[in-house]
N, C-alpha and C positions, 0 to 999 in steps of 0.2 A: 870449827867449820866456818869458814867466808865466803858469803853472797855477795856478788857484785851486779847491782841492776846499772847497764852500762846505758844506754836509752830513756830512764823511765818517766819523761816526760811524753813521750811516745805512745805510752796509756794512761796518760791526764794525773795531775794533780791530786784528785778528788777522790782516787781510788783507796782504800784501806791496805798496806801494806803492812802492817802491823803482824800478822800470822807468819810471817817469815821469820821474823824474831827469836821462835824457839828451834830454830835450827842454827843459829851460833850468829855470829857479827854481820851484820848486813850494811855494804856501804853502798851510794843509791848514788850516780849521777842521771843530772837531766839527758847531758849526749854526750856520747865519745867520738874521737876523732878517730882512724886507725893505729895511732900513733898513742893516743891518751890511752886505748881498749888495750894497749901492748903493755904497757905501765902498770894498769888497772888490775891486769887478770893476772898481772908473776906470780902473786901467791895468793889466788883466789882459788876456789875447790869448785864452787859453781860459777857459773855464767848465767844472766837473764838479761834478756837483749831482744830486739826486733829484725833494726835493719842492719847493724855493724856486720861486718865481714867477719868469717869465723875462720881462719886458713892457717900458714907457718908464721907468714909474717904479722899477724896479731897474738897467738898462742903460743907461738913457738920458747916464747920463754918463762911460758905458764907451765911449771913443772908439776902442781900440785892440782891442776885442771882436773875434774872427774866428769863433770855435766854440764854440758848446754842445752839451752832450754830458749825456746824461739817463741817469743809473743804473738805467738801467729801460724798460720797454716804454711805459708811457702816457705822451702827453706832452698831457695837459690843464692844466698848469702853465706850458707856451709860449704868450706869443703869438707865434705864426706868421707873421701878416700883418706886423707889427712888424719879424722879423727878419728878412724878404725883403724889406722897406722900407729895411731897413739892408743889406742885405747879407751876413746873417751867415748861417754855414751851421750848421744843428744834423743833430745822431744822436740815436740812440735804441738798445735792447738788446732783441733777439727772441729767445726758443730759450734762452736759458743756463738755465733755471730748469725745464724740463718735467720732468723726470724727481722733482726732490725736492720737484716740486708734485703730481706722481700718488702719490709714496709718502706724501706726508701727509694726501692723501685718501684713502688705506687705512688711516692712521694714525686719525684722524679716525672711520674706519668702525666697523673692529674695535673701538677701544675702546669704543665704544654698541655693537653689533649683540652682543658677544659681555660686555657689561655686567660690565667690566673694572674698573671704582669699586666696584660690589657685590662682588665677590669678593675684590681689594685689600683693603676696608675688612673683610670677615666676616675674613680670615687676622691679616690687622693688629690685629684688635680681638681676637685669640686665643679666637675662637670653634669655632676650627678643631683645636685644641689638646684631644687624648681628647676631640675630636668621638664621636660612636658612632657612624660609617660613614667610608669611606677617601674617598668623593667626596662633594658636595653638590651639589644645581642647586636652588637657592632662586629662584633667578631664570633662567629659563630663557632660551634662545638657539636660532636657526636658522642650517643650513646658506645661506650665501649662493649655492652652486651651485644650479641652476636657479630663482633667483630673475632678476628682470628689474629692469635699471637702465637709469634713463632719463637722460639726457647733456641739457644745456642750453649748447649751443654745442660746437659739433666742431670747434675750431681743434685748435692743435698738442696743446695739453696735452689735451682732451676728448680727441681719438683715442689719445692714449697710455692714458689712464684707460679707454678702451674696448678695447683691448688687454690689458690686464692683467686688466678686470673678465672677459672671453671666459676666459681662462687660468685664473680662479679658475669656471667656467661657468656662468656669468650671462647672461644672454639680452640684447642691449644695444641697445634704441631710444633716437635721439635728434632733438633738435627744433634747427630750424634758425633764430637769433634774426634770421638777414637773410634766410632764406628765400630764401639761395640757396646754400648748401653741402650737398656732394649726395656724399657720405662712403660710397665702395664697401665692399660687405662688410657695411654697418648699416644697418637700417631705419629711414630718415628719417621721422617722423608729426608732427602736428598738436603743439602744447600742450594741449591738454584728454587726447588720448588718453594723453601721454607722462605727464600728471599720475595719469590715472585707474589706468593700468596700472603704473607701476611701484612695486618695494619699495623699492628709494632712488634716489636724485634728486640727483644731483650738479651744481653751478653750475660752468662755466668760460667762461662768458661775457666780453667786454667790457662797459661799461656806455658806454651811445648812448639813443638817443632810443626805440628799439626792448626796450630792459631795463630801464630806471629804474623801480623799483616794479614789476614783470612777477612778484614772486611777494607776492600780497598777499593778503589775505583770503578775496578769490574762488578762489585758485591755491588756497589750502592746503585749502578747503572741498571740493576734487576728488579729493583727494589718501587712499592707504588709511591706517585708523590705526595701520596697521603701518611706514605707511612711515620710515623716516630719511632727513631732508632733510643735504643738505653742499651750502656755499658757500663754493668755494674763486675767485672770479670777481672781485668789485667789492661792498662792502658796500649802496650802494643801491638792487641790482637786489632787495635783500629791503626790504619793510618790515615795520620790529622790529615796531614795536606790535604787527602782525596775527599773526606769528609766535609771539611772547609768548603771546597770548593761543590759539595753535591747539596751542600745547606744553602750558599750562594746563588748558587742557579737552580734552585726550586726542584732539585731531583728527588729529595724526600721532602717532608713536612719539618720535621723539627729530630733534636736529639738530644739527651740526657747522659752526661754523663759522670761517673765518683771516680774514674780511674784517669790518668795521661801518660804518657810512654815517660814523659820524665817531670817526677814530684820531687818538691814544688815545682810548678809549671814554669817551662824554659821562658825566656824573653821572644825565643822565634817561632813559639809556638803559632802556628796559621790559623787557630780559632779565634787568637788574641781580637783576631779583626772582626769576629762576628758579632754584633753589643744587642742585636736585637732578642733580647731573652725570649719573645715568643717562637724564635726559632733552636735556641740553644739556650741549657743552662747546665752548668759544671760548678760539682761540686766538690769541697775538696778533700776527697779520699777518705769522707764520714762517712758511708752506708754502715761500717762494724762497729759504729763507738757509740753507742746507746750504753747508758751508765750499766745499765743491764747487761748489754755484753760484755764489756771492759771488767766488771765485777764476775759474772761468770768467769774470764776467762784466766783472772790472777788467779782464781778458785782451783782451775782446772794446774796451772803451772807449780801452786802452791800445793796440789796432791801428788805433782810426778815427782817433786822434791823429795818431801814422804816417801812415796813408794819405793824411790831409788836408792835414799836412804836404809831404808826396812829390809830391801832386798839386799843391801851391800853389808847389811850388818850380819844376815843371813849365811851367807855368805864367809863371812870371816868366822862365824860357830862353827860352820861346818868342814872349814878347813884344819 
């Protein structure tokens, strides 16, 4: 049996790959090209991968192809119909990342809501140094308790961020992007009201047909100029431009973001020009990579191998 992790510098160096081993030869690049991923996989039986393209023209002359196996929850990088044409069975990874995706959108929060670059930069710049008072609030800050935060998508990780934000007491309406999750304990409303009322705005959507651009010029023109927007979700469900421009002219407070419609981040991208981090700060596409998730989740890839296995061997007894 041959493993090919065709990505895996994708989930870091530092991971334990070692447990793959007793399932036959495992050869590991850092990235593939489409063209390297075509070469790579002619006589590989599994595939482990994140973002490479999985279609005819990468597989197509992967005759020996059984499994793919996607280091991650989305799989818009499959084609689907392709590999149920062929035969081949893929996975995908849910859950391993919730927890150090809610703590980086507290991450994310605190440092804008409590203007954490301002204070950094006065101590750093030894302004602070026979100051003539023991405190300073140059830049002032609010309690986030009985503030209201408005949720854009209440899957796993939304409810957990809704949980955590109730604990810090925050009052937590959210909006439902398929208008039909019906999340006990929060008050489900509309997008206009979830815009209008709340003080921050956190994204945990998928991006579908239903969120692509859904926070755009009109979204952020409803929005309080106190609010801070976070997108912790899918980079497209924002569009920059309108963003850019509702950060520049003081339409909201500030914004947090781990996602951008295109990673690594384009050269044109319109935030490029924002430098003032008390109003923006982007990061780069880390809210899932806590050694803790990244190890959960080879765990989780390194079981469906297993199972897949177990079940294929099954399989051929009983034939």
């Amino acid at each position: 049996m041959k493993l090919v992790f065709l990505d895996a510098k994708s989930i870091g160096e530092d991971i334990d790959y070692s447990g793959f081993s007793r399932f036959g030869q495992v050869e590991k690049y850092d990235f593939s090209s489409r063209e390297e991923a075509r070469e790579r996989l002619r006589d590989a039986e599994i595939a482990i991968l994140n973002k490479v393209p999985i279609n005819e023209e990468t597989i197509g002359e992967a005759k020996k192809l059984q499994l793919v196996c996607v280091t991650a929850t989305g799989t818009d990088n499959l084609d689907k119909d392709y590999l149920n044409k062929r035969g081949i069975a893929w996975r995908n990874v849910a859950g391993y990342s919730t927890e150090t995706v809610a703590q980086h959108t507290f991450a994310l929060l605190f440092y804008l809501a409590e203007k954490m670059r301002y204070y950094d930069d006065y101590v750093k710049t030894e302004q602070y140094v026979d100051d003539t008072m023991f405190t300073h609030f140059g830049n002032v800050f609010h309690d986030i308790s009985g503030k209201t935060w408005g949720i854009i998508g209440m899957g796993t990780i939304g409810k957990r961020v809704a949980e955590l934000a109730s604990l810090f007491g925050c009052r937590v309406i959210y909006y439902s992007t398929s208008g039909k999750n019906n999340q006990a304990g929060y008050e489900r409303v509309d997008f206009d009201t979830l815009l209008q009322s709340s003080d921050i705005v956190s994204v945990h959507a998928p991006l579908n047909e239903n969120t692509r651009g859904l926070m755009d010029r009109n979204a952020f023109s409803k929005m309080k100029k106190s609010c801070i927007f976070l997108n912790l979700g899918r980079g497209p469900i924002v569009v920059e431009e309108d963003l850019a421009e509702a950060l520049s002219n003081g339409q909201i407070q500030a914004a947090g973001l781990d996602v951008l419609a295109q990673e690594p981040m384009s050269p044109q991208n319109p935030l490029r020009e924002i430098k003032d981090s008390n109003k923006l700060v982007i990061t780069p596409h880390i809210a899932w990579a806590s050694v803790e998730a990244r190890t959960r989740l080879m765990k989780i890839i390194e079981g469906q191998v297993a199972e897949f296995l177990e079940e294929k061997g099954r399989a051929g007894q009983d034939s």
